[in-house]
Phi, psi and omega in degrees: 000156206250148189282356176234145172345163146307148161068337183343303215248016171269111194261143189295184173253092169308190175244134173280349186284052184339283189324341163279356187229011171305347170064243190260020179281338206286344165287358178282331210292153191134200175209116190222170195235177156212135149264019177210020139000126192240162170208152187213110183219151189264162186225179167298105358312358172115198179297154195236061204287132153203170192274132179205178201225127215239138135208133149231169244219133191210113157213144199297114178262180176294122206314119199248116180263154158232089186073230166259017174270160145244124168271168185202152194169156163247126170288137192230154166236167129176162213244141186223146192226162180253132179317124178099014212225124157308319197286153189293128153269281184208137180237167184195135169239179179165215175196151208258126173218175194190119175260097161315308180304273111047279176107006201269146152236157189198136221225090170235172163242169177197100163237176194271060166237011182070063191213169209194145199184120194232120182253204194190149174202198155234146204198120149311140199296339192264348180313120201249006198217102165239166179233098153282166175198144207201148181205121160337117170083349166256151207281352185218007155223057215264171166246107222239120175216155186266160183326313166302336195244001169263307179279343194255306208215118187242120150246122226243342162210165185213130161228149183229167167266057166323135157210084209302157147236199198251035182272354167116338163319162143226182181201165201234149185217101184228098188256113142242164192250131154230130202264108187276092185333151169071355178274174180271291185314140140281140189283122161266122201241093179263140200243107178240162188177114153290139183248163150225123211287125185261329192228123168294156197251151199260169203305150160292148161352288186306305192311337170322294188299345179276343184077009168267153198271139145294131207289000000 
């Protein structure tokens, strides 16, 4: 007798096109930029508001299974800079994911500051508006941090906001709370930024291979 369900490990036929099944990821794909960017972080003296300048690079990977689950998704990079300034602010990568049977999303990162992080939501394929969310201590929308940034500066939850419109822009609303040492209060660090599409985003691998053109 076998130790796992029926069916566990019975895997779906996907559609190889990724872009098509992106549901409400698909106006994300791409490559975009924002230059006004808001940021609100804290320093010694309390919070600090500036400006800074963004793109990120969003592109479609291949349909990806657990069993019988199916993902559809973008790999994202992306990168900030202070406006006139070369040097890296901040980068971070992950991926953008979407179950169509479901409707669930899942949104993670990782930067090089030693922390990880996967928040989670729900979205209707046509749905131009979403919400992730991640909270410290939970095992499937959880927050990861390395020992410095876990006693000094704790983060304990992050919701970012999507919203496309409809001129082909989207734009981000992004709070996370931090628990600082030595602060009483939580910080609220908030990140907002209109993207504008600069690259059309390229064929997933298979369709690469297939030889289909991105419209």
């Amino acid at each position: 007798m076998s130790k796992f369900p029926a069916g566990l490990f019975a895997e779906p036929d996907p559609d190889p096109d990724t872009l098509a099944n992106l549901g409400p990821l698909a106006p994300l794909a791409g490559t975009w930029t924002g230059r006004k960017g808001g940021d609100t972080k804290p320093t010694e003296d309390g919070a600090e508001a500036q400006v800074f300048v963004e793109t990120i690079d969003l592109q479609p990977i291949d349909p990806q299974t657990n069993g019988p689950q199916l993902l559809y998704g973008l790999r994202y990079h992306t990168h900030i800079v202070k406006p006139g300034e070369a040097e890296t602010y901040h980068d971070q990568v992950g991926y953008w994911l979407w179950e169509p049977a479901t409707g669930d999303l899942f949104y993670s990162l990782a930067i090089p500051r030693a922390q990880i992080a996967m928040a989670t939501g729900r979205a209707a394929a046509t749905d131009r508006s979403f919400t992730v969310t991640a909270a410290r201590g939970s095992t499937t929308n959880g927050i990861c941090s390395g020992p410095f940034l876990e006693e000094n500066f704790r983060t304990d939850a992050v919701s970012m906001t999507v919203t496309v419109s409809s001129d082909g822009t989207w734009s981000y609303s992004e709070t996370t709370i931090l628990a600082i040492k030595g602060v009483p209060e939580p910080f609220r660090h908030t990140d907002e930024n209109r993207l504008t599409r600069i690259a059309p985003p390229r064929p997933n691998p298979l369709m690469a291979a297939k030889g289909t053109k991105v419209p």
